[in-house]
N, C-alpha and C positions, 0 to 999 in steps of 0.2 A: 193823217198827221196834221196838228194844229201849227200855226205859228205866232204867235201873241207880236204883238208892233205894238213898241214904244215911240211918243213921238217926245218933243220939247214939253213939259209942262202936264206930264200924263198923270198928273193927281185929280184931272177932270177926267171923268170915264167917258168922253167924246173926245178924246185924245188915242184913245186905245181901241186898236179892231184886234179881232184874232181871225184867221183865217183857216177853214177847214179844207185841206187839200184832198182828194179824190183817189180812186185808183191809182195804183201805179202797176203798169205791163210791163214785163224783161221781155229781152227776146236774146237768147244765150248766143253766146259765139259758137259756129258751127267747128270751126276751127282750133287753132290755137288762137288763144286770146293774148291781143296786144294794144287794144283798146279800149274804151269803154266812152259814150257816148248821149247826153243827155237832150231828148229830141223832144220839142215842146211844139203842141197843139197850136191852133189859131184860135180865135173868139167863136166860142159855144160849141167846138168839137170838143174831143176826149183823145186821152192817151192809147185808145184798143182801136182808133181805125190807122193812125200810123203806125204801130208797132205790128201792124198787118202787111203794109207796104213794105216797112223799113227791113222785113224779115223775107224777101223776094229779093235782095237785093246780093251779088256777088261781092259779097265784102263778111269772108267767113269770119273775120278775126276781132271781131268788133259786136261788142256787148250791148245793148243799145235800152236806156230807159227812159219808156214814155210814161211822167206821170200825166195826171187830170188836176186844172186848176179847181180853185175853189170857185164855188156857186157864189155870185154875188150882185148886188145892184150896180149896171153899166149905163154911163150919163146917158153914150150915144142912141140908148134904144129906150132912153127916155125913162131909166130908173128900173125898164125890167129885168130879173134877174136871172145870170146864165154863169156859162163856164168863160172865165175870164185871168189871166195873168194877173192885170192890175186896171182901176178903173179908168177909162177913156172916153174921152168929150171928140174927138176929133184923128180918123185912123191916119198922123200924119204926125212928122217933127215938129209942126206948129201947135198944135193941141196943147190945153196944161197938161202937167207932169204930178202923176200919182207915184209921188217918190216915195208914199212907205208899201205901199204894194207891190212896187217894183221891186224894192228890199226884202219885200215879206217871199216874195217868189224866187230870187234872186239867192237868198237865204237857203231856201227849198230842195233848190237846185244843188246847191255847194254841199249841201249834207248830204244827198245823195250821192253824190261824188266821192265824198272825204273816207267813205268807208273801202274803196278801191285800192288792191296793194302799191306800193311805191314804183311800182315798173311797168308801172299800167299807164300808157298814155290817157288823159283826160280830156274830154270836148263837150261843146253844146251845140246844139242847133235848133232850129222851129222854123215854124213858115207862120207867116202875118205877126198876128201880135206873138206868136212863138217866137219867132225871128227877134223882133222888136227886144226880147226881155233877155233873150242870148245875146244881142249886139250891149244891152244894157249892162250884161254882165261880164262882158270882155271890154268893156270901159271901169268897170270897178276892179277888176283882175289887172287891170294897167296900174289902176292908181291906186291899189292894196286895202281899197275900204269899199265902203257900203257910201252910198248917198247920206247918212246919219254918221256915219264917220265912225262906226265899225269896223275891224278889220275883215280882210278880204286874204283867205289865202288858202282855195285851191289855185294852181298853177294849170292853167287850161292850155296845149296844146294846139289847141283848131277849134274855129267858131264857122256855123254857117247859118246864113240866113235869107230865106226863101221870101218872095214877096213881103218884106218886112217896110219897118225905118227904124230908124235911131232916137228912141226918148234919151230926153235931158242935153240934147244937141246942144243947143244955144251957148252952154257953160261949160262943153268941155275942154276948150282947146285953152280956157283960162284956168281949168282944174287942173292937166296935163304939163302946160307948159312951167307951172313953181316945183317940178320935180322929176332928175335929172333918171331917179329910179322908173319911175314911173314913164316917161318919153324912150325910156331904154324897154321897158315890159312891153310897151306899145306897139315898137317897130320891129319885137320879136314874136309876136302875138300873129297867126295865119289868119284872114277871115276870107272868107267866101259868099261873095253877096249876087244873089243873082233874080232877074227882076223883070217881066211882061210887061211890052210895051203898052200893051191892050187891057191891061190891070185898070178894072174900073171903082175897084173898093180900095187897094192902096195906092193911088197913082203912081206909073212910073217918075215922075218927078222926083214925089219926095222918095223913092228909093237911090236916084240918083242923087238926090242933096244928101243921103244920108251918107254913100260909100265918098260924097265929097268933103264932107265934113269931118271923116276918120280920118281919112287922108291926110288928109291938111293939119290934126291935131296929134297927125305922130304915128297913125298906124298905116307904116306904108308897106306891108307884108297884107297889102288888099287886091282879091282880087272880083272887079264888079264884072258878070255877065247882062248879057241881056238876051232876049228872045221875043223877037219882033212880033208876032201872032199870040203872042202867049196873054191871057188874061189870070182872074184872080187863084190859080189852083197850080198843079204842079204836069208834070209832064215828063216820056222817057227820055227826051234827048236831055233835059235839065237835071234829072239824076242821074245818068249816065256821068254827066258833068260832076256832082258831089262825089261820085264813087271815087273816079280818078282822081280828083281835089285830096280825098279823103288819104287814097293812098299813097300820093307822094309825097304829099306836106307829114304825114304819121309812119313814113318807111313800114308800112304793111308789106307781108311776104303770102306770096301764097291767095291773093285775090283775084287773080282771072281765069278761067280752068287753062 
């Protein structure tokens, strides 16, 4: 699936990217379905080795789709091209912010979602820059728009996000705070942020400035882990951790044998 990004002033065709999205893998509910779940890669995997994982896991009632970002030029490795969210100088809150890519995936996501019936709880998650573009996207599910100031309106249920950080930090707590709906979506909004002290590609720093920066701008239905030995990848005691997150923040029935 394509997604065309307009920016300010797109009558220049350097204003306009389209973005070609990749596979997308389901992995059905074993169960009864009472959720659905959109789980997003790191930089230069795909959506078929988590929805490998993610389908081992004791959480029968939960739909779960992995797509694949689109293939594109990424600053950090120097302009070569890979499987990437959006493009980044810097795996960290301090980095610039590729805010139409972030939209253009952000976008992506919400479609996938919107076709799910009304009684279907809704979520996202990722690990690294996946994480990064779900926290990105339960910042615009707070404040009912896009970064371009688009509307925003799946209703996301539960965010989580794995070795990640937070783009567009710096501005949110001043987007947040001119809106009373918006500070109200935020501290009803669950997130699950959880992050290796020994993480040497996202540091654990900026993971911790990230769940500090939500916090502080309204999402206090956060909750930050940590895992002392843990570096850049994932681990069973830390999904063990999601599963339970998963099931009490979504009243899942039916998930442990």
């Amino acid at each position: 699936m394509s997604f065309t990004s307009h920016s300010a002033g797109s009558g220049s065709r350097a204003a306009r990217r389209t973005f070609e999205f990749g596979r997308t893998h389901v992995v059905r509910p074993k169960g009864k379905h009472q959720a659905t779940i959109v789980w997003l890669h790191g930089l230069g995997d795909n959506g078929s080795s988590w929805s490998q994982l993610l389908e081992t896991l004791p959480l029968p009632n939960i739909k779960w789709i992995c797509p694949t970002a689109p293939t594109r030029p990424v600053a950090i490795f120097g302009g070569f091209p890979c499987t990437a969210w959006f493009d980044v100088g810097d795996l960290s809150e301090d980095g610039p912010d590729d805010v139409e890519g972030l939209d253009a995936s952000a976008a992506h996501v919400a479609n996938l979602l919107s076709t799910e019936p009304a009684d279907i709880k809704v979520g996202i998650g990722g690990f690294s820059m996946g994480a990064a573009t779900a926290l990105y996207s339960a910042t615009c599910c707070a404040q009912g728009k896009y970064g371009t100031g688009n509307p925003y309106t799946v209703n996301l249920s539960a965010v989580v996000g794995l070795s990640g950080w937070l783009p567009c930090s710096r501005s949110l707590k001043n987007k947040l705070e001119g809106s009373n709906e918006a500070v109200r979506r935020a501290t009803s909004l669950p997130l699950l942020l959880c992050h290796g002290r020994a993480d040497d590609v996202v540091l654990y720093k900026h993971g911790e400035k990230s769940a500090e920066v939500l916090s502080s701008s309204g999402f206090r239905n956060l909750t930050f882990r940590t895992y002392n030995a843990l570096g850049h990848y994932t681990v069973p005691e830390e999904m063990d951790e999601v599963c339970n997150w998963l099931t009490a923040r979504l009243g899942l029935e039916g998930s442990r044998p």
